[in-house]
C-alpha angles and dihedrals in degrees: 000000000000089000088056097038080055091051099048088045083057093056095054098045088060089050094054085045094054087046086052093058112082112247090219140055134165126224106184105302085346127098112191100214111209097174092109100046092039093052092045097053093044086052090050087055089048095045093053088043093053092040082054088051100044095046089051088053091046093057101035095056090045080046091052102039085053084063094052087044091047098058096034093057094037086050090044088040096045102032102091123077120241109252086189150000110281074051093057092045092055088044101042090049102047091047086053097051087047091049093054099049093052102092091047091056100039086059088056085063088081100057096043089056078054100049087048100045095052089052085049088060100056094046094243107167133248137197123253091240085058105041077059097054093041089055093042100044090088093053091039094059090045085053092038085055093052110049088050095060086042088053077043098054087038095048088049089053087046091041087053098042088054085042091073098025080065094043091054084050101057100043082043080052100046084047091052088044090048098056095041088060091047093043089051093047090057092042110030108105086241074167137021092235096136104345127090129237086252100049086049104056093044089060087048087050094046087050082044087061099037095054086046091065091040088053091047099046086043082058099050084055093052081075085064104029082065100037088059096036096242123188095232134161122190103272107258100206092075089043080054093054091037092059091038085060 
């Protein structure tokens, strides 16, 4: 900002040059007339100064409405509790890359009070709209701030709360696993002493399809057993089962 504050400051001081310079000038009978050239010169510096102007406020209200944008979508985005765990994850992640890019906005603050001050000093109108928003940004990061470390402080209580509801499901799981190796010890036709062929190979069908919805429900935890980090090993008493059959 000071390079183009310098710039701007040079504009008008060759303006104030040219204006300095007379227009006319006689030669003998002669008078040397400069007005158009002059004018024309003085209108060229004018012209680079308010294309200056106009390109700072450009970027400082674009600067300024990705701020606003910036808090309305986090707060839309963050604002609804997880219900379960690919919901944390979304959650978790977002207020993390948020998070991290915090100190790196908050330093752009700086440079957008400048933009706006030397367009201050040069009396380039605002909206109203906008007036608003400058004079609130300060306010709205305070308030942005601190919604972030209040999701962060909710995310930790859900985070805690699916902790244990996955932890109940996987020693419910290993339980379920358990019995139904026990259960398919005591059942399964290891000989053909009193069953028939038919009958065995429907009870081996019927533990098929029990260890396929073990297997898939054992799938749909592994979401949770890597979000948390939880030591886990294929249970083994459906491997046992898987190699009886």
């Amino acid at each position: 900002m000071s390079n183009l504050k310098s710039q701007i400051e040079q504009y008008e001081n060759i303006q104030s040059e040219i204006q300095a310079n007379k227009t006319t000038e006689n030669k003998d009978c002669v008078v040397l007339d400069n007005t158009n050239i002059k004018n024309s010169l003085v209108n060229i510096m004018i012209q680079w100064q308010t294309s200056l102007l106009n390109t700072i406020q450009e970027k400082a209200l674009s600067d300024l409405n990705k701020y606003y944008h910036l808090f309305s979508s986090s707060a839309t985005d963050l604002g609804v509790s997880p219900n379960d765990l690919h919901a944390l994850k979304r959650n978790h992640d977002l207020l993390n890359k948020l998070m991290d890019e915090k100190p790196n906005e908050e330093k752009k603050l700086g440079p957008l009070e400048d933009k706006f001050k030397l367009l201050d000093d040069y009396s380039i109108n605002l909206k109203e709209e906008d007036i608003l928003k400058k004079s609130q940004i300060k306010l709205e990061w305070a308030n942005y701030c601190q919604m972030l470390e209040r999701i962060k402080k909710r995310n930790e209580k859900v985070s805690t709360e699916l902790y244990h509801e996955t932890m109940k499901g996987l020693d419910d799981f290993m339980k379920e696993t358990s019995d139904n190796k026990a259960l398919f010890i005591g059942n399964a036709p290891y000989s053909s002493n009193n069953i028939q062929s038919e009958k065995a190979f429907q009870i081996l069908l019927d533990y098929k399809e029990q260890v396929k919805l073990l297997r898939k429900r054992e799938d749909q935890m592994k979401f949770g057993v890597d979000l948390f980090k939880i030591s886990y090993v294929p249970s083994p008493d459906i491997e046992f089962v898987e190699k009886e059959m």
